[in-house]
N, CA, C and O of each residue as an XYZ file, in Angstrom:
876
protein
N      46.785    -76.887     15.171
C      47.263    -75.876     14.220
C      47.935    -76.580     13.047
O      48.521    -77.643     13.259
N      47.881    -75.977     11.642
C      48.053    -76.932     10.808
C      49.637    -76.469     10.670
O      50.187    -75.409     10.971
N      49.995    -77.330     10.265
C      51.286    -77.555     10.175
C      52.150    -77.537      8.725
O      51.322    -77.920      7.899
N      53.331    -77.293      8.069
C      53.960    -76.654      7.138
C      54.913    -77.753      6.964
O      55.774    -78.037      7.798
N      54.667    -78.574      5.466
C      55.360    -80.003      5.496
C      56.220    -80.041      4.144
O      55.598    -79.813      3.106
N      57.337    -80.258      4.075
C      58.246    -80.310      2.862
C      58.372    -81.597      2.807
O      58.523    -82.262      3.831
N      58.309    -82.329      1.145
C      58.327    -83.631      1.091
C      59.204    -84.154     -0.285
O      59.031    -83.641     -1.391
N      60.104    -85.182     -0.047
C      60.452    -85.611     -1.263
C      61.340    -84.613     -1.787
O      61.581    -84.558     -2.993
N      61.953    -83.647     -0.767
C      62.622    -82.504     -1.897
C      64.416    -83.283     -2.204
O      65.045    -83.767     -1.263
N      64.986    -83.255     -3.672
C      65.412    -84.348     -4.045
C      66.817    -83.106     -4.036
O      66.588    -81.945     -4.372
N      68.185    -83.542     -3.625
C      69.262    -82.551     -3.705
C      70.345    -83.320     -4.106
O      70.266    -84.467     -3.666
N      71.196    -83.131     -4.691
C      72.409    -83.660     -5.302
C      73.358    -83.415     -3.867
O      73.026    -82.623     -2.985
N      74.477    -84.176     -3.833
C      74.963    -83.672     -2.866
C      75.870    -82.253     -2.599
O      76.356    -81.558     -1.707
N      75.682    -82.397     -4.403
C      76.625    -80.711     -4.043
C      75.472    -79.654     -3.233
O      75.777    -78.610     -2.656
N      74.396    -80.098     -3.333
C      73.586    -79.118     -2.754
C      72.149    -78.590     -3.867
O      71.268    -77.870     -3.397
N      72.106    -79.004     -5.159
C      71.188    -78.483     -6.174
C      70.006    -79.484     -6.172
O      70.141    -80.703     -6.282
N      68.879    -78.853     -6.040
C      67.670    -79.201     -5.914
C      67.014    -79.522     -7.797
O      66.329    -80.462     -8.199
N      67.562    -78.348     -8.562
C      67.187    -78.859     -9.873
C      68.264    -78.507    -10.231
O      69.082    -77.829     -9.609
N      68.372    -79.186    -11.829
C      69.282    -78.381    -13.121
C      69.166    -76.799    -13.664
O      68.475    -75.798    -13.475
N      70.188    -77.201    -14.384
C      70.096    -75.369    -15.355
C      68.951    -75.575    -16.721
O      68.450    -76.694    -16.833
N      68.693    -74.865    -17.385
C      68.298    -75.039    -18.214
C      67.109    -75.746    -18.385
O      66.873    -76.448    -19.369
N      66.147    -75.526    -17.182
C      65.064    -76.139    -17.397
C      63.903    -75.295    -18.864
O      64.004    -74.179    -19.374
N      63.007    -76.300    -19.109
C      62.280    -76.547    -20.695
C      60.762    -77.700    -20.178
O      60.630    -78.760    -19.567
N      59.921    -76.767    -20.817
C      58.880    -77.966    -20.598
C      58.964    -79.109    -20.812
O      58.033    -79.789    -20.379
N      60.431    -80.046    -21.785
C      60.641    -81.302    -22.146
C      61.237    -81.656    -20.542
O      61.036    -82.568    -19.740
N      62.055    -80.441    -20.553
C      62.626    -80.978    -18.704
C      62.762    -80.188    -17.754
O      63.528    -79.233    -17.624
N      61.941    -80.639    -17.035
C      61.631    -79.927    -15.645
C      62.794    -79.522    -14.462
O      62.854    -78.612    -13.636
N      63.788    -80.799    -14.846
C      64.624    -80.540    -13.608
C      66.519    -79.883    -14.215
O      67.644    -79.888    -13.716
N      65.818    -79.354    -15.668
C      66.912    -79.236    -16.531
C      67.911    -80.359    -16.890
O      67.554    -81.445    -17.347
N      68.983    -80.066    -16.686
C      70.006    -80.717    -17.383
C      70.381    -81.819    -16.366
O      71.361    -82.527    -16.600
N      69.591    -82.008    -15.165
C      69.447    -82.749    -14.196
C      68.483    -84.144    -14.878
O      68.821    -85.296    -14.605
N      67.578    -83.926    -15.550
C      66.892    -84.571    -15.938
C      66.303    -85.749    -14.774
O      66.341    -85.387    -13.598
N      65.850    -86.920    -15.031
C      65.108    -87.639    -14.146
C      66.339    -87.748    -13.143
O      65.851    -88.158    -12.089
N      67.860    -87.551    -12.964
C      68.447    -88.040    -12.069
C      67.938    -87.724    -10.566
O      67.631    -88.696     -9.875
N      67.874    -86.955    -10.241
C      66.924    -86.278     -9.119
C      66.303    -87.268     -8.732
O      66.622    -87.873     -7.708
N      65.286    -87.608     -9.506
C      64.340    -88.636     -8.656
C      63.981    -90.111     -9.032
O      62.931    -90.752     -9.052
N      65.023    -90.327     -9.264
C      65.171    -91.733     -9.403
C      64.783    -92.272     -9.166
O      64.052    -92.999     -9.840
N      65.095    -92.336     -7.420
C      64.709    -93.329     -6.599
C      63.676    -92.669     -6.106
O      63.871    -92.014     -5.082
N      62.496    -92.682     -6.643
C      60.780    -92.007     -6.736
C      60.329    -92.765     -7.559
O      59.310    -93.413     -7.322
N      60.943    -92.846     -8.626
C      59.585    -93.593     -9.658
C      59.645    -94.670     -9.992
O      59.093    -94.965    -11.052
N      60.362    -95.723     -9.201
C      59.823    -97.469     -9.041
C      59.007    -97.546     -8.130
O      58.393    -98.613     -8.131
N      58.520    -96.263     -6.682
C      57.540    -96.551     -5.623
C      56.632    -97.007     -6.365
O      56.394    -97.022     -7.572
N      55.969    -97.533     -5.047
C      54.988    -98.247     -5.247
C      53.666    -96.751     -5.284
O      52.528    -96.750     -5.754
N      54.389    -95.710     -4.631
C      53.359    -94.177     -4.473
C      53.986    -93.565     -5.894
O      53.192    -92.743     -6.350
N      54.645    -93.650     -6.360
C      54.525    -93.221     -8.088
C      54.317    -93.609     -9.068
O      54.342    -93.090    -10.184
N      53.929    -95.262     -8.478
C      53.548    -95.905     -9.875
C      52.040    -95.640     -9.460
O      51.246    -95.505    -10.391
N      51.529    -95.545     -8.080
C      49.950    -95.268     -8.109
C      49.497    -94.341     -8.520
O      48.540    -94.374     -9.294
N      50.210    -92.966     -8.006
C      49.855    -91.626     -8.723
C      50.132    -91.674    -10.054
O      49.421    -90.792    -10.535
N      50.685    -92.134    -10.840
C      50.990    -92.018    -12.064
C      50.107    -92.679    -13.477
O      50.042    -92.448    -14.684
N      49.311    -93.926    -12.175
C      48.382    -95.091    -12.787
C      48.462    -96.087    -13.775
O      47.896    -96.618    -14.731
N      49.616    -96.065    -12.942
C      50.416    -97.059    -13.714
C      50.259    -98.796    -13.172
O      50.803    -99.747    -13.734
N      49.522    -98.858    -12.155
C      49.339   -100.225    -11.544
C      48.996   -101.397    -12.900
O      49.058   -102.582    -12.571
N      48.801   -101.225    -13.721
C      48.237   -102.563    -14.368
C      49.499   -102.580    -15.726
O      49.412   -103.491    -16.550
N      50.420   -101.724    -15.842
C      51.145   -102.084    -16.659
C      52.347   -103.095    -16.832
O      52.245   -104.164    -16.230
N      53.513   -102.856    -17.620
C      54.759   -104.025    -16.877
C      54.938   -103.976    -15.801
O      55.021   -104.995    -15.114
N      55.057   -102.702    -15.299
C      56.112   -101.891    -13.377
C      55.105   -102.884    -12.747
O      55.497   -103.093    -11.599
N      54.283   -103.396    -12.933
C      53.657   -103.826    -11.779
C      53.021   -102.957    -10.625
O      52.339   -101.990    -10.964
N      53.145   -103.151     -9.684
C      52.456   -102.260     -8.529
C      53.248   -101.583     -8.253
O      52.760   -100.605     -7.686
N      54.671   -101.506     -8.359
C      55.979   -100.551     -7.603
C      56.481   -100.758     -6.927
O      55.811   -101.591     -6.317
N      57.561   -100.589     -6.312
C      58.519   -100.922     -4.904
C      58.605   -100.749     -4.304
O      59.116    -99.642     -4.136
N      58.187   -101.694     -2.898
C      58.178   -101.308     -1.453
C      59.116   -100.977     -1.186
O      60.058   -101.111     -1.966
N      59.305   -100.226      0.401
C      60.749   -100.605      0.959
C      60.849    -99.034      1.934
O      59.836    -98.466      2.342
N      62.057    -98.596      2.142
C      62.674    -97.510      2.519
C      61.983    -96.162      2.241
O      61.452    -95.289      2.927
N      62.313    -96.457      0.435
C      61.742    -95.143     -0.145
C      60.223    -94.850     -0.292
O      59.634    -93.803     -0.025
N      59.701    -96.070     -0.800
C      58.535    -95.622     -0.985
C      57.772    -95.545      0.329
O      56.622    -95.122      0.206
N      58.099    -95.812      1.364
C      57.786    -95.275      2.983
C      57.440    -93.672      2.992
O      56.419    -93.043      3.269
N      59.063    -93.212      2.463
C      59.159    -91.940      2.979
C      58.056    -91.317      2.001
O      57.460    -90.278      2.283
N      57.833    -92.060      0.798
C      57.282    -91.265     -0.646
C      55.488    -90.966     -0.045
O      54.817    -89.933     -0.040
N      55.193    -92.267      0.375
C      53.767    -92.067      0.745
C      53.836    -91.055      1.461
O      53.308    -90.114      0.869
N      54.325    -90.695      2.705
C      54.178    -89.780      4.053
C      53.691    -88.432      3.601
O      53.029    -87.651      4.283
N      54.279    -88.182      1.833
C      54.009    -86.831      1.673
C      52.140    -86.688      1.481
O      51.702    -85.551      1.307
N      51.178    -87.827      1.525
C      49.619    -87.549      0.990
C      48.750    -87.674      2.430
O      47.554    -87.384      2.461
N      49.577    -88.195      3.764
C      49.244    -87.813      4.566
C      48.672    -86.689      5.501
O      49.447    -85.938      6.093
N      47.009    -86.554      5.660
C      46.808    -85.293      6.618
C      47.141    -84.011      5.146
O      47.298    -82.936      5.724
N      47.228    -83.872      4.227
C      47.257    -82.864      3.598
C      45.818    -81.668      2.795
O      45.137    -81.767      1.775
N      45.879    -80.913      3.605
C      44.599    -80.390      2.541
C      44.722    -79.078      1.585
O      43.846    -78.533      0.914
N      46.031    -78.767      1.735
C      46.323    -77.527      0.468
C      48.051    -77.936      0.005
O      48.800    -78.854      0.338
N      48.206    -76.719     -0.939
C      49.708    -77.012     -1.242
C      50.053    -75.904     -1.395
O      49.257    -75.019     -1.711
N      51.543    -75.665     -1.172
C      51.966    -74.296     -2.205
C      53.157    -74.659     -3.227
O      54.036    -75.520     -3.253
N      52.859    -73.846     -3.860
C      54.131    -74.603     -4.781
C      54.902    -72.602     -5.415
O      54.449    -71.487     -5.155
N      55.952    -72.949     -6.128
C      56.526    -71.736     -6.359
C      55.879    -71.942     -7.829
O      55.216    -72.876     -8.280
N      56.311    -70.740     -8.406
C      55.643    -70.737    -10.414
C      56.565    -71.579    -11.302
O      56.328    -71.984    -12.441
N      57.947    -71.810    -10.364
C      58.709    -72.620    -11.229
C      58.339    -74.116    -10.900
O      58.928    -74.867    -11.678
N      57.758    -74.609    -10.233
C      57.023    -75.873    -10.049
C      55.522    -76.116    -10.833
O      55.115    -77.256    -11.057
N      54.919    -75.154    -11.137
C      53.978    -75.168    -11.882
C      54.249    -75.128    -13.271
O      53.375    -75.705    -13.917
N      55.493    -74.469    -14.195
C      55.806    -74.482    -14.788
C      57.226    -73.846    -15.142
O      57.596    -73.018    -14.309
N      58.203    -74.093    -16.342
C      59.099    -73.211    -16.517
C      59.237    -71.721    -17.262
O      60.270    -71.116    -17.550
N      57.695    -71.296    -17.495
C      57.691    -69.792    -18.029
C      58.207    -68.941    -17.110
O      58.184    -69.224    -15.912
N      58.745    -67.767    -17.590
C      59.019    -66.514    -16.346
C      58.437    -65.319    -17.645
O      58.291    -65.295    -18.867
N      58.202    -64.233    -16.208
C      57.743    -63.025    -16.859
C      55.936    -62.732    -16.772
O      55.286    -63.279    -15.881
N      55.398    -61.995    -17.601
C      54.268    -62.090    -17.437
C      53.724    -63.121    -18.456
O      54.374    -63.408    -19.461
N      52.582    -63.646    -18.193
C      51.835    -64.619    -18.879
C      52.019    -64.075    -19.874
O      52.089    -62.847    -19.824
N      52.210    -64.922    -21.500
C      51.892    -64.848    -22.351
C      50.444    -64.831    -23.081
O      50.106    -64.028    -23.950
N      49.661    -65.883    -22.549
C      48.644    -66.445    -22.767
C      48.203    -67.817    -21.291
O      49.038    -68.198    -20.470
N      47.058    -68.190    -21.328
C      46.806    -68.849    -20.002
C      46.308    -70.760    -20.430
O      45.449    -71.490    -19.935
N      47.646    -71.064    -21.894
C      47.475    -72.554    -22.201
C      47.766    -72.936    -21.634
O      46.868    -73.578    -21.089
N      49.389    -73.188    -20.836
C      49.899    -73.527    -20.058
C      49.129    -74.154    -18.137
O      48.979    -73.591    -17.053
N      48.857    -75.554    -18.682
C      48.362    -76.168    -17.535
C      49.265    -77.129    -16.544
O      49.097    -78.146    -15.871
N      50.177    -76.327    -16.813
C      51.084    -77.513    -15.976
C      51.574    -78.937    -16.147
O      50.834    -79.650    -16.824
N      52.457    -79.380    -15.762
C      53.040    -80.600    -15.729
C      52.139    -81.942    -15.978
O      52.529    -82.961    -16.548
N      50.874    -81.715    -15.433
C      50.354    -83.193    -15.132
C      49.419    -83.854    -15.557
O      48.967    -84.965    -15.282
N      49.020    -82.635    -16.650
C      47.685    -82.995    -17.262
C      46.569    -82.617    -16.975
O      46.453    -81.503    -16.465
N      45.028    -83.701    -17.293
C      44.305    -83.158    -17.112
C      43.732    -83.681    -15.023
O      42.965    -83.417    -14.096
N      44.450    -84.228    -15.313
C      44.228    -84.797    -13.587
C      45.246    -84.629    -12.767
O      46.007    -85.557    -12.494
N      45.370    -83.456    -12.295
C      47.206    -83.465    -11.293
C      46.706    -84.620     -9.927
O      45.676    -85.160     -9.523
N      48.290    -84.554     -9.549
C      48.002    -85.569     -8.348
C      47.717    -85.100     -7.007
O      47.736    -85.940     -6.107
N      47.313    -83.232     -6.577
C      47.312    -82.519     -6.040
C      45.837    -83.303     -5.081
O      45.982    -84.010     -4.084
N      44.690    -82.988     -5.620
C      43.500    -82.873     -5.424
C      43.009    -82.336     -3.940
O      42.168    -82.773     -3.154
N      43.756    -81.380     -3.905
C      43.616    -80.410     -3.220
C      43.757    -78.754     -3.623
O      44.432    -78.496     -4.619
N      43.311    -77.953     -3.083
C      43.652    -76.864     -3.357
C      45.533    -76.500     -3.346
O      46.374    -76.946     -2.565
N      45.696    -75.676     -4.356
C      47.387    -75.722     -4.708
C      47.096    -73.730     -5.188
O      46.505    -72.995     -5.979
N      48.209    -73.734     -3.769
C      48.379    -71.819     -4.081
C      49.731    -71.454     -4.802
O      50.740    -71.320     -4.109
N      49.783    -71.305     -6.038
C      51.280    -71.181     -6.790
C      51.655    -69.548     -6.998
O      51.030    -68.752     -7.700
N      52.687    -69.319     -6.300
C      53.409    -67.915     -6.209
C      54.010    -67.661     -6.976
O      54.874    -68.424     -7.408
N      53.684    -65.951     -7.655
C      53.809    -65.639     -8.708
C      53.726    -64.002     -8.999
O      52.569    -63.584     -8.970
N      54.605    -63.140     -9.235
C      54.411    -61.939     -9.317
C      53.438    -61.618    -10.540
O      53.105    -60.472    -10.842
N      53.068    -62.643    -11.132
C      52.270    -62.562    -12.593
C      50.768    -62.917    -12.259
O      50.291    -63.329    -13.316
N      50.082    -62.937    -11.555
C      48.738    -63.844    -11.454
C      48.028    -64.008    -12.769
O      48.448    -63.731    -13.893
N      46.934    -64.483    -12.430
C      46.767    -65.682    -13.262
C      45.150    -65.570    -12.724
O      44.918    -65.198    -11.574
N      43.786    -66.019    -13.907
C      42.631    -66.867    -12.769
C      43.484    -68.137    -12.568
O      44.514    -68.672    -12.979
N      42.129    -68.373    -11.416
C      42.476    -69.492    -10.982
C      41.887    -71.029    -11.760
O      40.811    -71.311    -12.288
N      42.890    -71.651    -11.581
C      42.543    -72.840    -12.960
C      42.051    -74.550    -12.017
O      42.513    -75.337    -11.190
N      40.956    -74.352    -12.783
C      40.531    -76.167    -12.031
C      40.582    -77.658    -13.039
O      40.071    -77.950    -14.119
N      41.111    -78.093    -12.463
C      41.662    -79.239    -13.363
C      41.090    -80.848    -12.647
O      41.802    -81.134    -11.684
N      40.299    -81.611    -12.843
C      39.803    -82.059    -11.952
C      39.736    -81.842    -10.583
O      39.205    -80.829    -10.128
N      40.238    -82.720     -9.873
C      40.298    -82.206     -8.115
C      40.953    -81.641     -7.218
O      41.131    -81.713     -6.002
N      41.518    -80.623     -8.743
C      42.833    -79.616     -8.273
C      42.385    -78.469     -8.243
O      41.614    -78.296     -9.187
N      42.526    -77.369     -7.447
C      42.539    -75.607     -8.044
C      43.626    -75.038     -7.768
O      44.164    -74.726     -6.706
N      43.954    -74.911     -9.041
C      45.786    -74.056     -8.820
C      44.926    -72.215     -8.725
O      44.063    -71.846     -9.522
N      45.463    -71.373     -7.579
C      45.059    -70.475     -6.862
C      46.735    -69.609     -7.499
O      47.908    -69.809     -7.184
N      46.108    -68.665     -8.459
C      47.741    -67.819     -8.357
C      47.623    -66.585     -8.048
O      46.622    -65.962     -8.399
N      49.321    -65.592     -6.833
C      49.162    -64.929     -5.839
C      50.277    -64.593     -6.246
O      51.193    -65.228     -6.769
N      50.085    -63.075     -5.851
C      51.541    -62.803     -5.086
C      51.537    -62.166     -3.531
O      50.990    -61.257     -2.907
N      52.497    -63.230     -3.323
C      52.328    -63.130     -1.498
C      53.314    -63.634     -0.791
O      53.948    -64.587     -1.243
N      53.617    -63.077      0.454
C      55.140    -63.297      1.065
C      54.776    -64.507      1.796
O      53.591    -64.807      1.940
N      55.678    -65.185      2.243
C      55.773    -66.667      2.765
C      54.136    -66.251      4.060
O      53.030    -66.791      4.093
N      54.652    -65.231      4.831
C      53.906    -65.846      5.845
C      52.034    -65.403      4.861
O      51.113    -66.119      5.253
N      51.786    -64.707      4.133
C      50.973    -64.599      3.937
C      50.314    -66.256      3.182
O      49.366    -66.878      3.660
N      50.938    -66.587      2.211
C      50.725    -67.506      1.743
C      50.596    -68.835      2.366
O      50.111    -69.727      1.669
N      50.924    -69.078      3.461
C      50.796    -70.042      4.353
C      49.208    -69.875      5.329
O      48.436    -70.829      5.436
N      48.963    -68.647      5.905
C      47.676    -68.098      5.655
C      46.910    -68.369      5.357
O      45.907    -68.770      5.948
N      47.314    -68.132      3.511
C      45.851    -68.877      2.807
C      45.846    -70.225      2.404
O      44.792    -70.576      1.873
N      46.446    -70.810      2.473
C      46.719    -72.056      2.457
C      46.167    -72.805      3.693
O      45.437    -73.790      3.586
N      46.539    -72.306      4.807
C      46.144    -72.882      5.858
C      44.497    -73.150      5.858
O      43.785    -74.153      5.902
N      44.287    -71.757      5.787
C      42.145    -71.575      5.369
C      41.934    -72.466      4.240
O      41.405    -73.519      4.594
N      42.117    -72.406      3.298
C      42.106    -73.563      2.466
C      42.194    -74.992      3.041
O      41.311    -75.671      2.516
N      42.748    -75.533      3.709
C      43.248    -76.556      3.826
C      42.354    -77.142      5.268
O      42.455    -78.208      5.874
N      41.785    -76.380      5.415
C      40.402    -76.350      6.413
C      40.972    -77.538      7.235
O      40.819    -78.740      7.020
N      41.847    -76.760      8.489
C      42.224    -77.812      9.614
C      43.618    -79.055      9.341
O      44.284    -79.509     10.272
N      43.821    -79.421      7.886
C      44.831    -80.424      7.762
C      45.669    -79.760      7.525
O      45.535    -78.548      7.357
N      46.735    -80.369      7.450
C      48.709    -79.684      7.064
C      48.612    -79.167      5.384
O      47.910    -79.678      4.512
N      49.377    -78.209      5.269
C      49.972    -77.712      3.860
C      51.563    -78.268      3.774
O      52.582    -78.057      4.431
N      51.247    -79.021      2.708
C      52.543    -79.173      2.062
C      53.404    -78.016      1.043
O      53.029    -77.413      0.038
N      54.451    -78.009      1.636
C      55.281    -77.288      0.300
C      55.735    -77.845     -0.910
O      56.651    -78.665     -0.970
N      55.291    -77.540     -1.590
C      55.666    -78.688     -3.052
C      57.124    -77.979     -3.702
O      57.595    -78.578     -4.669
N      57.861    -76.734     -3.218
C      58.617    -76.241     -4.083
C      58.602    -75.169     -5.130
O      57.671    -74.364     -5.169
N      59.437    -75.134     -5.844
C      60.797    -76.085     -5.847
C      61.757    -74.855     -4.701
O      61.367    -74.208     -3.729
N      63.062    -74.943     -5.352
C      64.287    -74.762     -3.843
C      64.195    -73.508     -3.629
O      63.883    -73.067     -2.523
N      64.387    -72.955     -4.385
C      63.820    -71.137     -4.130
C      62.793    -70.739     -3.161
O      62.824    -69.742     -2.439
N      61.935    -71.580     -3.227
C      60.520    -71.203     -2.603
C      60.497    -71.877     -1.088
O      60.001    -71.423     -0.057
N      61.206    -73.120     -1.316
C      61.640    -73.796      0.208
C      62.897    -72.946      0.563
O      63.007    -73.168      1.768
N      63.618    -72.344      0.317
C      64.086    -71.606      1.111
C      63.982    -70.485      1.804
O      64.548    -70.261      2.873
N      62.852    -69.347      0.883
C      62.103    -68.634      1.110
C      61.421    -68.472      2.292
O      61.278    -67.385      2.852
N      60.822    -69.956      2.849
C      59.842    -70.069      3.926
C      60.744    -70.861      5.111
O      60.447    -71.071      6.287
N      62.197    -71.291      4.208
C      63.276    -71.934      5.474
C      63.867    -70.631      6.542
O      64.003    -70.676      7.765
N      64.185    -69.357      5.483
C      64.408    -68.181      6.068
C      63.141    -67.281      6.959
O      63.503    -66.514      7.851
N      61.881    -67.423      6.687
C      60.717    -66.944      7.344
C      60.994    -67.733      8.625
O      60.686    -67.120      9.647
N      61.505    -68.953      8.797
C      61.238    -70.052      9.682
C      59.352    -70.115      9.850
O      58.621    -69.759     10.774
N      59.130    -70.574      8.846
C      57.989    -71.539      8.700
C      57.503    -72.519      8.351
O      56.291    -72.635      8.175
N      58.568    -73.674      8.132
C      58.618    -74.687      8.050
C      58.472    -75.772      9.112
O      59.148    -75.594     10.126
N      58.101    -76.304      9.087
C      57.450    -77.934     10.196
C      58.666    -78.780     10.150
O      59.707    -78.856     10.801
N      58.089    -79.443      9.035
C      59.091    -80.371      8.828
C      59.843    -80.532      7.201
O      59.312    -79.866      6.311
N      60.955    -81.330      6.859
C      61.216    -80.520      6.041
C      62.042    -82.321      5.649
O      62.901    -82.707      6.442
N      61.768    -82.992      4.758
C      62.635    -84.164      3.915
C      62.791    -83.742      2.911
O      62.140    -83.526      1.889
N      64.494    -83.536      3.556
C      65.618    -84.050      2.317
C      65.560    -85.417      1.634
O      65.101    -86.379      2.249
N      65.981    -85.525      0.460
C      66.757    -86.861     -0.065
C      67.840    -86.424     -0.905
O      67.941    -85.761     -1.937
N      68.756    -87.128      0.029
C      70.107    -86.898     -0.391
C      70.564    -87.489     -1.907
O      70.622    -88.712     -1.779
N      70.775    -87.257     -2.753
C      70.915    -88.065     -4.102
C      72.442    -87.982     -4.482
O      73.192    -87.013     -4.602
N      72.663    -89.513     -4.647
C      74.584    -89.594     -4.947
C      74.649    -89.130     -6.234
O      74.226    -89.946     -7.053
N      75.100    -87.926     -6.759
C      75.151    -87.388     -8.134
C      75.509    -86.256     -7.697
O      75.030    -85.680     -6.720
N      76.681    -85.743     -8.652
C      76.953    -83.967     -8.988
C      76.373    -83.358     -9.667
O      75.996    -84.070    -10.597
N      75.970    -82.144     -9.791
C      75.126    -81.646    -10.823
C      76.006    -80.159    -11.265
O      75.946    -79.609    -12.365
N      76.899    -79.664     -9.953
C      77.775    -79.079    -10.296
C      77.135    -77.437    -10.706
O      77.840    -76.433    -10.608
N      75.727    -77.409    -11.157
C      74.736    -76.431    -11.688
C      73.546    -76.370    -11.900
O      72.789    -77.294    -12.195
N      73.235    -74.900    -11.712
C      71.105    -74.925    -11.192
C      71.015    -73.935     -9.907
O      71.639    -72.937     -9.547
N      69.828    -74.772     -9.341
C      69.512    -73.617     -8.204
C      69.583    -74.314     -6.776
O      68.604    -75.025     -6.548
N      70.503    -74.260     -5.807
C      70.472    -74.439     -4.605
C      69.788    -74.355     -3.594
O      69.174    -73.319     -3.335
N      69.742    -75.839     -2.520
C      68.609    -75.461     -1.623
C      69.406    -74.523     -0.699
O      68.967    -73.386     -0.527
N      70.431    -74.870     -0.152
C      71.107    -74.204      1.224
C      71.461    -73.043      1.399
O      71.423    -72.611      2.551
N      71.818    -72.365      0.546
C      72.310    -70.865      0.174
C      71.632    -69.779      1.157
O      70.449    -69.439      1.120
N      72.329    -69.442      1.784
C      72.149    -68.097      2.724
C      71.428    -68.803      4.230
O      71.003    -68.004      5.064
N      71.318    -70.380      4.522
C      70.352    -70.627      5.207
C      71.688    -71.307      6.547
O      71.295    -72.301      7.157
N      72.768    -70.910      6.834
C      73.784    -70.801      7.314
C      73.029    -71.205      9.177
O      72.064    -70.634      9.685
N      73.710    -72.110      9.681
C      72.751    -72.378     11.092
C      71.337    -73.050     11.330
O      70.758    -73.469     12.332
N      71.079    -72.987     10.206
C      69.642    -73.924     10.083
C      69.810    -74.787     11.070
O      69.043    -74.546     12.002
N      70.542    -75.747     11.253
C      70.138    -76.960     11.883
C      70.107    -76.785     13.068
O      70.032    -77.826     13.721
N      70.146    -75.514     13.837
C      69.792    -74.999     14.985
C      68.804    -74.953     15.270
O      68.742    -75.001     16.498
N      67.835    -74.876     14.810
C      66.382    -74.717     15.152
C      65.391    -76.342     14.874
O      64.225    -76.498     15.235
N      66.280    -77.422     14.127
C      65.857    -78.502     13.681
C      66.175    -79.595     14.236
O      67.399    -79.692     14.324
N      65.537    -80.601     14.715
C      66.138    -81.991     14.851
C      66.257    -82.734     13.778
O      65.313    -82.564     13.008
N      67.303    -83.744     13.299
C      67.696    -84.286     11.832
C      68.191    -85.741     12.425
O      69.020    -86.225     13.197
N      66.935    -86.170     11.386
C      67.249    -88.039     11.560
C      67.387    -88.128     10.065
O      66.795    -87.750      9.054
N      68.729    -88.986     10.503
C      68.287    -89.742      8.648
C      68.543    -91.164      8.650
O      69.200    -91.745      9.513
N      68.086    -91.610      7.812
C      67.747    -93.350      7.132
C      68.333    -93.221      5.598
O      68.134    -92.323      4.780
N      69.242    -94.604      5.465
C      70.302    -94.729      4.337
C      68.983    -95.668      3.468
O      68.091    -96.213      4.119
N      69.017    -95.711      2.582
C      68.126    -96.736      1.327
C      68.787    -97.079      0.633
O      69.473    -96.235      0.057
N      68.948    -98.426      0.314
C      69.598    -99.638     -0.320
C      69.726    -99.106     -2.184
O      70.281    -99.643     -3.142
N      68.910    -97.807     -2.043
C      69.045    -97.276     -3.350
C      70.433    -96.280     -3.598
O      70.944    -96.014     -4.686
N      70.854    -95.839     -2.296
C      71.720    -95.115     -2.421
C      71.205    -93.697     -1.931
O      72.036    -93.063     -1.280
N      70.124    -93.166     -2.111
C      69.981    -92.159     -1.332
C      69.918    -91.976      0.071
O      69.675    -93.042      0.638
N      70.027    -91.179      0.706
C      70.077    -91.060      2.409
C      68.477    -90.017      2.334
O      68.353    -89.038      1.597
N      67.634    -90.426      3.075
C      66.723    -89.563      3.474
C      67.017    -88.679      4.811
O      66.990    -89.190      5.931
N      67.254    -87.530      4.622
C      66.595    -86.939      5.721
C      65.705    -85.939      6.569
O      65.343    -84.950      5.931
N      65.323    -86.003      7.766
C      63.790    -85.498      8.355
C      64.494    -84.193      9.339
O      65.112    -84.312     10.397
N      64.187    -83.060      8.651
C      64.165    -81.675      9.482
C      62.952    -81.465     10.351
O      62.063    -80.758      9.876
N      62.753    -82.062     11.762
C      61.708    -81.469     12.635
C      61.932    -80.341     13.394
O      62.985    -80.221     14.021
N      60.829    -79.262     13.421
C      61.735    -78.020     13.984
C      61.354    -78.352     15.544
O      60.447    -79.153     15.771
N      61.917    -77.851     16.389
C      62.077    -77.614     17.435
C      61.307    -77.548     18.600
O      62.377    -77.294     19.154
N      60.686    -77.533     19.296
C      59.285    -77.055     20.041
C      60.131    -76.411     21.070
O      59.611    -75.814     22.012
């Protein structure tokens, strides 16, 4: 049975997953790259990014980029929330808006993005962003059929992982703890009071300063 995988989700320690004031210049608002810092010397973000032949070199082994790969493992769909696909709200204006990543996302899988606004569905090389409106367990559903037998990842962002933390349909679920206040934005933990009741939680410290850690639920 395929399984429901959160990866890389990046939290300040006050608890904020992104900034305020997010803008297509910045995604994680007023948070800006702090969030994920310790992401983009991997050696898995300088590959996705294709960046291997420039100065960065190949990227940095180690701790993090361990945990960074784990997320392309066994994956054959995604879901992501509309604020991960982009920062518009409301109904579509118009259908320019292709997302963050260009003309090649790093998905290349089917990607179901939730949205009281739908949308067709848009193919971007070896991506199809699929837009829905649909409650956690439905959307996991189609994702799952999609994903024909391998795991769905949750791509986010915190709203939407909490969404499916409260359904309890989550697998597994990495944190990375990030040493920074942000003080403001949108919270992962909020209303999710007892969680770690249903989870086993390992974590591993990285010489970067973040603490990773692994929510396995329960059997």
């Amino acid at each position: 049975m395929a399984q429901l995988r959160v990866h890389n989700l990046a939290v300040s320690i006050d608890g904020f997953a992104t900034g305020e004031g997010r803008t297509v210049e910045a995604p994680f608002g007023h948070a800006g790259g702090r969030l994920m810092s310790w992401f983009f010397p991997t050696r898995t973000f300088v590959a996705m990014a294709g960046h291997e032949d420039e100065a960065v070199g190949e990227g940095a082994r180690g701790v993090d980029d361990a945990f960074a790969a784990a997320t392309e493992i066994g994956i054959g769909a995604e879901i992501m929330g509309r604020g991960k696909f982009g920062p518009q709200t409301g109904p579509w204006q118009d259908h320019e808006w292709q997302g963050w990543w260009g003309p090649e996302p790093p998905f290349h899988t089917p990607v179901v993005v939730l949205t009281h606004h739908p949308r067709p569905d848009l193919v971007l090389g070896g991506t199809t962003f699929t837009f829905r409106d649909l409650a956690p367990a439905e959307a996991l559903a189609l994702a799952a059929e999609l994903a024909d037998g391998r795991d769905v990842r949750l791509g986010g962002g915190p709203t939407t992982v909490r969404a499916f933390l409260e359904a309890d349909l989550v697998d597994l679920l990495h944190v990375v703890v990030v040493p920074i206040v942000l003080g403001r934005g949108v919270r992962l933990w909020d209303g999710l009071e007892g969680l770690e009741d249903r989870f086993d939680v390992e974590t591993t410290a990285s010489p970067t300063g973040v603490v990773h850690q692994v929510w396995t639920r329960r059997r």
